[in-house]
DRENKEFI-821599 format. One line per 10 residues: number of its first residue (from 1); their letters; for each residue z, y, x of C-alpha. Coordinates in steps of 0.05 Angstrom, whole numbers. Each point is the difference from the previous one (the first is absolute). Example, Ala and Ser with C-alpha at 12.3 -4.5 7.8 and 13.67 -1.06 7.14 Angstrom:
1> AS> 156,-90,246 ~ -13,69,27 $
END
This chain:
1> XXXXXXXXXX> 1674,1330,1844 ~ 24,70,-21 ~ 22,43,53 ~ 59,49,-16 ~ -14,75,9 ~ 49,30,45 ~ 44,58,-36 ~ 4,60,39 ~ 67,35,11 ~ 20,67,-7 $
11> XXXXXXXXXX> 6,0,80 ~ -62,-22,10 ~ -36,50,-42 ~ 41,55,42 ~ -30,-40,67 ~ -65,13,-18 ~ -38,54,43 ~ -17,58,-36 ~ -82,4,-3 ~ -6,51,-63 $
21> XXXXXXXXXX> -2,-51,-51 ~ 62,2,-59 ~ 42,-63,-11 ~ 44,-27,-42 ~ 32,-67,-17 ~ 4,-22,-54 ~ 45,-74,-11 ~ -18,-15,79 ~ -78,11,-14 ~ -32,52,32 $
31> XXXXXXXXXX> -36,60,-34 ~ -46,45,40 ~ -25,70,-31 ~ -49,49,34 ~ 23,73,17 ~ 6,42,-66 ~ -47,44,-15 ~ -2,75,-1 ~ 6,4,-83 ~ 58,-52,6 $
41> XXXXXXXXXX> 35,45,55 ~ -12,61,-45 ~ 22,-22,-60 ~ 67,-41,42 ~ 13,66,32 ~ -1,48,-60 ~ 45,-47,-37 ~ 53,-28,55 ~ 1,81,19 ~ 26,21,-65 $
51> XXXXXXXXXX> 44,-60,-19 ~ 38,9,72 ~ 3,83,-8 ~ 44,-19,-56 ~ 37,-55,22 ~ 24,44,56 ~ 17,68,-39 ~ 37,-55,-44 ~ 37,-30,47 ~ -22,-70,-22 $
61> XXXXXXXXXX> -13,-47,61 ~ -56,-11,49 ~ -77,-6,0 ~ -41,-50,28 ~ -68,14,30 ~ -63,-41,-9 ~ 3,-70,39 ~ 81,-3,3 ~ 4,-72,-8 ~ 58,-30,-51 $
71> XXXXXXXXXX> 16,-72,6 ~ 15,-18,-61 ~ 2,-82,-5 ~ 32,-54,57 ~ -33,-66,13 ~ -50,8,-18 ~ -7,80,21 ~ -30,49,-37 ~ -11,73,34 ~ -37,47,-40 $
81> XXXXXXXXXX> -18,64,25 ~ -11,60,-60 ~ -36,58,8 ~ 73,42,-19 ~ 62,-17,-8 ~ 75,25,-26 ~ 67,-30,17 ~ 62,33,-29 ~ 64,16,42 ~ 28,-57,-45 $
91> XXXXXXXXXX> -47,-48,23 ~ -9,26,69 ~ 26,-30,60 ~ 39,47,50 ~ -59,11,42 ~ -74,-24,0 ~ -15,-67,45 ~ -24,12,69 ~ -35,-50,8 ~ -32,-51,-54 $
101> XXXXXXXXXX> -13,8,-73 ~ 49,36,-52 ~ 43,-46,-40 ~ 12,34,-55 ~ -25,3,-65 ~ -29,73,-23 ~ 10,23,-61 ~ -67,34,-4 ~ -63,-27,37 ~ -71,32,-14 $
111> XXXXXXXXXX> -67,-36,6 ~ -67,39,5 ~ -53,-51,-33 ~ -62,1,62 ~ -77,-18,-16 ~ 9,-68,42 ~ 68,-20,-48 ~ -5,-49,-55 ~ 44,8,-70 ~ 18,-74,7 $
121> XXXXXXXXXX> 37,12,78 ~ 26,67,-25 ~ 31,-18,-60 ~ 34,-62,44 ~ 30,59,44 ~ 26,24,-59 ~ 32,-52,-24 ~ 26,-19,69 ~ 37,68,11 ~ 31,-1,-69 $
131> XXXXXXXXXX> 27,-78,12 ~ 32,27,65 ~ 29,55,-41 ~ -41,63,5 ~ 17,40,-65 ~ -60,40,-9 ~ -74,-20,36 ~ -55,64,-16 ~ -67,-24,20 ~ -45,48,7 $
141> XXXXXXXXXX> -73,5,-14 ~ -49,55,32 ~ -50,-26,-46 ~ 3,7,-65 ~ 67,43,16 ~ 54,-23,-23 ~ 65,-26,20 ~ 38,-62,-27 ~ 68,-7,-5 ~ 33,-71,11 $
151> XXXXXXXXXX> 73,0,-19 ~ 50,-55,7 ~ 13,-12,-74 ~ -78,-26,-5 ~ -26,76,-29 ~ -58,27,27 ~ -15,74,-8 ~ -71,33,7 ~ -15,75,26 ~ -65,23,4 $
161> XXXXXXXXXX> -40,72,0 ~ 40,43,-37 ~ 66,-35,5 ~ 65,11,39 ~ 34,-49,45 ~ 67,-22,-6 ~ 32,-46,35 ~ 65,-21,-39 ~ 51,-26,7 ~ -12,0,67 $
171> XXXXXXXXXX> -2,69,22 ~ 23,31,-65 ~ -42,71,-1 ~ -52,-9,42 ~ -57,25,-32 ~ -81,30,15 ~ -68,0,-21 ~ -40,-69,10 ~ -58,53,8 ~ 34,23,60 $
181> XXXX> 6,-58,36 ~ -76,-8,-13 ~ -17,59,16 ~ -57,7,59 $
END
């Protein structure tokens, strides 16, 4: 006799006492990640810094921080958390949730790759957050630097040392340095 596995929901995940671990769901399953580490927060920082510096003097929408969870799929639920996020004043709601996750869908969500990820679960966010209707999904990678950019119509962009990143169409001008945001 096979027992059935019992889905989590997106209010149960937010029930869950906060002991330092990362989670997500992911179709009612639950994923647990350990704290990032100090390259990942580096490399998050120097990127999410300069993409939201420009959102802002552009007059684009809002930023996300690390962690904001986005539920992105009902029944079953699917929260994902990304390391940064953008949501447009076309997408954005009046004013963020006080309580509970954000439901909307960014346009822009950033991933930094850690030692402890696998290509196989990342590449499954990736496809997750472009179903739900993320335009563009830049993973980045502190090692071997470079950044890969995931857009809605299936193309996938690399930057490495040397290059410079855009991020169109979704915030048309943005541009720096990929050595910049891997510089230590």
């Amino acid at each position: 006799m096979t027992t059935a596995k019992k889905l989590l929901t997106a209010d149960d995940l937010l029930a869950i006492p906060d002991d330092g671990m990362r989670r997500e769901l992911i179709r009612g399953e639950l994923v647990e990640m350990p704290p990032a580490g100090d390259d990942h927060g580096f490399v998050g920082n120097e990127a999410s810094w300069r993409m939201s510096s420009f959102i802002h003097q552009h007059g684009l929408g809002r930023g996300r921080m690390a962690e904001t969870g986005f539920w992105i799929e009902v029944a079953p639920d699917t929260v994902l958390a990304p390391d940064y996020a953008f949501i447009s004043y076309e997408r954005m709601p009046t004013r963020p949730q006080s309580r509970g996750y954000a439901q909307v869908i960014p346009d822009l969500v950033m991933e930094v790759f850690s030692p402890n990820d696998r290509q196989p679960q990342v590449d499954r966010k990736i496809r997750l957050w472009l179903d739900a209707g993320v335009r563009l999904v830049m993973v980045v990678y502190p090692v071997p630097q470079e950044v890969y950019a995931h857009h809605d119509d299936g193309t996938v962009k690399r930057f490495g040392p040397g290059d410079t990143l855009t991020c169109e169409p979704v915030l048309p001008g943005f541009a720096c340095s990929v050595d910049e945001i891997f510089a230590y």
